[in-house]
C-alpha positions as CSV (number, residue, x, y, z in Angstrom):
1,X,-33.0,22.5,13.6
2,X,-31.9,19.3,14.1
3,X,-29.5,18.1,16.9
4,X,-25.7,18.3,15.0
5,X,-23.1,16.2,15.2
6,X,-19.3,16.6,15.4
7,X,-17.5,13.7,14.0
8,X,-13.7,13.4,14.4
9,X,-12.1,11.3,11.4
10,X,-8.9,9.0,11.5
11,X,-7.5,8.5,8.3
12,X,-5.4,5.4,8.8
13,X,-2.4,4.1,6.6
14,X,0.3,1.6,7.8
15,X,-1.7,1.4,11.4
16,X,-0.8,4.8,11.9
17,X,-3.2,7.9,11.8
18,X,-2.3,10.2,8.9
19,X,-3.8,13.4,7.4
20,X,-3.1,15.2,3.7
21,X,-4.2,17.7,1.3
22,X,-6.6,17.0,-1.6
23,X,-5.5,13.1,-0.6
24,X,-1.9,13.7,-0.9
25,X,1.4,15.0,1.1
26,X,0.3,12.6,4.1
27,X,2.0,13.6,7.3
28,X,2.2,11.0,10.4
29,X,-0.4,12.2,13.3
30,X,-0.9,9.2,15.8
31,X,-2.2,6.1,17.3
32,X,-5.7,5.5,15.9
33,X,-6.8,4.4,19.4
34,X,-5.0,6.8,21.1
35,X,-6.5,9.8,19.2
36,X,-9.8,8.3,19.6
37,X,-9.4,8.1,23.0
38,X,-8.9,11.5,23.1
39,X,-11.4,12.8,20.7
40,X,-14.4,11.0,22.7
41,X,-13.0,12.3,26.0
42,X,-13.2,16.0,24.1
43,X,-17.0,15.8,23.2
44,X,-16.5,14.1,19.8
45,X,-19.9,12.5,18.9
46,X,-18.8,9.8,16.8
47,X,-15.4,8.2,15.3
48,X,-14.9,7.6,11.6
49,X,-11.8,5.3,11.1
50,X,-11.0,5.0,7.1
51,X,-8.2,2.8,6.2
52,X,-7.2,4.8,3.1
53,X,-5.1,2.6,1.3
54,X,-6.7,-0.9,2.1
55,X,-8.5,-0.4,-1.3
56,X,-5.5,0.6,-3.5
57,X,-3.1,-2.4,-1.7
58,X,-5.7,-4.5,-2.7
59,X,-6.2,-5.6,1.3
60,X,-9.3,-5.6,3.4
61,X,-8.9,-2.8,6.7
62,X,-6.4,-3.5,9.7
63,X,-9.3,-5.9,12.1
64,X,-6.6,-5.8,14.7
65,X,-6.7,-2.2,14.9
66,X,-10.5,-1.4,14.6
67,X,-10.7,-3.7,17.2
68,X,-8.0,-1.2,19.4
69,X,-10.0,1.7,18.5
70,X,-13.6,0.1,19.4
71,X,-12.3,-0.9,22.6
72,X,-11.6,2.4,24.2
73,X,-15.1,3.8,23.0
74,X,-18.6,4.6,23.6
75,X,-19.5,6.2,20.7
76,X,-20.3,5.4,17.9
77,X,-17.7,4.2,15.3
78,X,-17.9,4.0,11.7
79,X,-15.0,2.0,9.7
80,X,-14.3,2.2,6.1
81,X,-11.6,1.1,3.5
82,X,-10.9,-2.2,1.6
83,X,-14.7,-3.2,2.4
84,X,-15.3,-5.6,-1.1
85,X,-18.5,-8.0,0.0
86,X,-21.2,-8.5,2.9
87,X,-18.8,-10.3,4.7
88,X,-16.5,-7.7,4.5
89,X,-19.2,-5.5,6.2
90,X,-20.4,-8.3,8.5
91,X,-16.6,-9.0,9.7
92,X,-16.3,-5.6,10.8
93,X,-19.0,-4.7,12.8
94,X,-18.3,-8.0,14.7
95,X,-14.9,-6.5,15.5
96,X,-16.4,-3.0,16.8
97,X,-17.9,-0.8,13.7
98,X,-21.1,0.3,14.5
99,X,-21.5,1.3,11.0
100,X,-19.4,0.6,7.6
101,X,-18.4,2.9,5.4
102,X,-18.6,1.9,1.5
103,X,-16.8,3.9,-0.4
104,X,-15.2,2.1,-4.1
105,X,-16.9,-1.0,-3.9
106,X,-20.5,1.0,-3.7
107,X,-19.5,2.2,-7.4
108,X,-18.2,-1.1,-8.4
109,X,-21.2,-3.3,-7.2
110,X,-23.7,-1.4,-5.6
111,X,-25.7,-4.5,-4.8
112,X,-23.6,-4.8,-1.8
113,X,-25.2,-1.7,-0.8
114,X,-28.5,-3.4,-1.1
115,X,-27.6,-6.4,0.2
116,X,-25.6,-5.2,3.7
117,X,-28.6,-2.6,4.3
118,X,-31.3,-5.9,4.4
119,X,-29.1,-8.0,6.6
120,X,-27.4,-5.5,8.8
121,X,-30.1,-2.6,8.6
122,X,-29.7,0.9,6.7
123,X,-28.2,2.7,9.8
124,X,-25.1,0.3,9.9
125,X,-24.2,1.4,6.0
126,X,-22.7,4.5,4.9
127,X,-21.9,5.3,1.7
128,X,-19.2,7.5,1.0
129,X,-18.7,9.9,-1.6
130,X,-15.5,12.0,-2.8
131,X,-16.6,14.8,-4.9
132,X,-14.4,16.7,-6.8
133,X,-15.9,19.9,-8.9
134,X,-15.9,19.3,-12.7
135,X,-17.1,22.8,-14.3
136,X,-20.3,23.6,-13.1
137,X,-20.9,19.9,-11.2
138,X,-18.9,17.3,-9.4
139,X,-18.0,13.8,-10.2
140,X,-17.7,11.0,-7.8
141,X,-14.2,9.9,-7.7
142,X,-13.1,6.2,-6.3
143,X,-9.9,4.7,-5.5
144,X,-8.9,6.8,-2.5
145,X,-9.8,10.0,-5.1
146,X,-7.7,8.8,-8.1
147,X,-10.3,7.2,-10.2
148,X,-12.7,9.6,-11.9
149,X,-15.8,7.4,-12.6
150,X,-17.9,10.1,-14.3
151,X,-20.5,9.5,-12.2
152,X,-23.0,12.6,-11.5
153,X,-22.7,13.0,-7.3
154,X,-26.1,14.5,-7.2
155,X,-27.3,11.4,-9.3
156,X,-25.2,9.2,-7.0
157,X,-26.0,10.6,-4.0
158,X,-29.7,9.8,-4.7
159,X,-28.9,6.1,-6.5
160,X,-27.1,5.7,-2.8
161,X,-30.4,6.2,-1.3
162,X,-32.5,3.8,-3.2
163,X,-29.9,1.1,-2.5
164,X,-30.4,1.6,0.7
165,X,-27.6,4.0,2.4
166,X,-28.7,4.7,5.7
167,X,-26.5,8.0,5.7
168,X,-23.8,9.7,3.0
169,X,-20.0,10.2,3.8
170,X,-19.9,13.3,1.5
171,X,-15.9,14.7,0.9
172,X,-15.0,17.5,-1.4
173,X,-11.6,16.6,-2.4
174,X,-11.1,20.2,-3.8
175,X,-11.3,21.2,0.2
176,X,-9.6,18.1,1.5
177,X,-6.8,19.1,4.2
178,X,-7.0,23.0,3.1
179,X,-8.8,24.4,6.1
180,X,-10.8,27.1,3.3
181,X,-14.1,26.0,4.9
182,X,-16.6,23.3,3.5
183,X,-18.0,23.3,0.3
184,X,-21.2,24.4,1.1
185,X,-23.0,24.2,-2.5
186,X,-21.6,20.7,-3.0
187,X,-23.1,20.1,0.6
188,X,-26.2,21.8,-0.2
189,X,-27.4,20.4,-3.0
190,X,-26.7,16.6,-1.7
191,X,-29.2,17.2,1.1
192,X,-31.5,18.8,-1.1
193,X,-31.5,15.8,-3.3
194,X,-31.4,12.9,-0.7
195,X,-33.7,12.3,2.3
196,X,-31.1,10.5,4.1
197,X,-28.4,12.4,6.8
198,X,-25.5,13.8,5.3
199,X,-22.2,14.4,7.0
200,X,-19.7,17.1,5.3
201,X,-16.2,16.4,5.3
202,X,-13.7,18.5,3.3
203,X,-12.3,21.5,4.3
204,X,-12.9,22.2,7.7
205,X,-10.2,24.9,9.4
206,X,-11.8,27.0,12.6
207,X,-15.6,27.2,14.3
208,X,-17.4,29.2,11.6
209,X,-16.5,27.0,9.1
210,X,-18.7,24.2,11.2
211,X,-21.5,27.1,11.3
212,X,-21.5,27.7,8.2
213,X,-22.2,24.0,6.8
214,X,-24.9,23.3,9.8
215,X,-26.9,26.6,8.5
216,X,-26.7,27.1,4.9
217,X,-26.4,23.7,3.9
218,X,-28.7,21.9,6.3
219,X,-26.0,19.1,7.0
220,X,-26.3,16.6,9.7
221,X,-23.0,16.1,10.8
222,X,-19.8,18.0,10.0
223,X,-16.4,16.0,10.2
224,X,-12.7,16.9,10.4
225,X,-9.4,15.8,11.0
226,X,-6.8,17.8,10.6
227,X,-7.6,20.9,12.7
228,X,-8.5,18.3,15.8
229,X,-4.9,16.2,15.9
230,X,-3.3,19.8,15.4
231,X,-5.2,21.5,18.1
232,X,-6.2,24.0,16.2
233,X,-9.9,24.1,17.1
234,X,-10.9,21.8,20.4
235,X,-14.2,19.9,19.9
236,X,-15.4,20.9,23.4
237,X,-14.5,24.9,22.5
238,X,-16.4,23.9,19.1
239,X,-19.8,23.0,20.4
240,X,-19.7,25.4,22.9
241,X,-19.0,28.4,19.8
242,X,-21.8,26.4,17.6
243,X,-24.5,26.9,21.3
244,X,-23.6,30.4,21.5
245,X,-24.9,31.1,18.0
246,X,-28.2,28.7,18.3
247,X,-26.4,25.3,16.7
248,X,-28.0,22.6,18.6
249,X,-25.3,20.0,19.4
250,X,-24.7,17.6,21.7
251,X,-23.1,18.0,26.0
């Protein structure tokens, strides 16, 4: 088994940290710096920082506040949101991403996939995906979840891949925020279709929830947000629960 990562996520509205359910009801949780601050110092292995309503305002992400949160880390940091060209992409990773998160603009014109994975190399380009289940499958939604594109995720999550993804975002917005545990078939069949890393995000509410995903699913990376700016589950009381029963994670 491969070495697992847990990744702490900032959803980010009005400069302020915010967190949901199913992408509504947002409640006010902090300072994106602040909490990333925090969540490094903690064990976190990365930082993903999603601007959630650059996209719908028609805006590109908060630079000045990227730039707060890059500052007061080492880790890696991933920035998404409001991203609509290659010089969308290459403006934030001169401001601190390490990698860019492409979430409605990937559906819209996925030759900026393409062309941001030749110029700034597949590991600096995520693509993310927000599933929701549709009867016996799940549909990529767009637009902060509120635009059903009837696209296929499994056929999307592959498509992703041949543009160039260096790693899917994948969010079950039937889990978002409800702390019922990840949706381990959505996971599931993403990896099994993709041969690219795949971090789950949707869901997440104590340690076996994490387990779960890393084992039966064969995820990368498991993210949450939630749970950590609540204090329900510590990351450093996390990774030593996922050691304990044979999850290899990062010190």
């Amino acid at each position: 088994m491969t070495t697992k990562r847990i990744i702490a996520c900032l959803d980010v509205k009005d400069g302020k940290v915010v967190k949901g359910v199913k992408f509504l009801d947002l409640k006010l949780k902090g300072d994106p710096a602040e909490l990333a601050s925090r969540y490094e110092e903690e064990g976190a292995d990365e930082i993903v920082f999603l601007d959630i309503s650059a996209t719908i305002e028609g805006r590109r992400t908060l630079l000045e506040k990227v730039r707060e949160t890059a500052s007061v880390l080492s880790i890696p940091l991933t920035v998404g949101g409001g991203v609509r060209s290659v010089e969308d992409v290459s403006r934030l990773l001169s401001n601190g991403a390490d990698k860019v998160s492409l979430n409605t603009i990937s559906v819209e014109n996925p030759a900026v996939v393409s062309e941001a994975s030749r110029e700034f190399g597949a590991q600096a380009v995520v693509v993310a995906i927000d599933a929701k289940k549709e009867g016996k499958s799940w549909r990529v939604f767009t637009k902060s979840g509120t635009k059903d594109t009837g696209l296929d995720v499994l056929a999307w999550a592959k498509k992703v891949e041949v543009l160039g993804a260096g790693e899917i975002l994948l969010t079950s917005i039937d889990r978002d925020g409800t702390r019922e545990g990840f949706d381990v078939e959505l996971t599931k069949n993403v990896v099994e279709i993709t041969n690219i890393p795949v971090i789950a995000s949707g869901g997440a509410g104590r340690p076996e929830h994490f387990l779960d995903v890393f084992k039966l699913s064969g995820a990368d990376a498991a993210l949450a947000a939630g749970i950590f700016h609540d204090g329900v589950v510590r990351i450093r009381d996390l990774k030593d629960y996922l050691k304990r029963e044979g999850v290899e994670v990062r010190a």
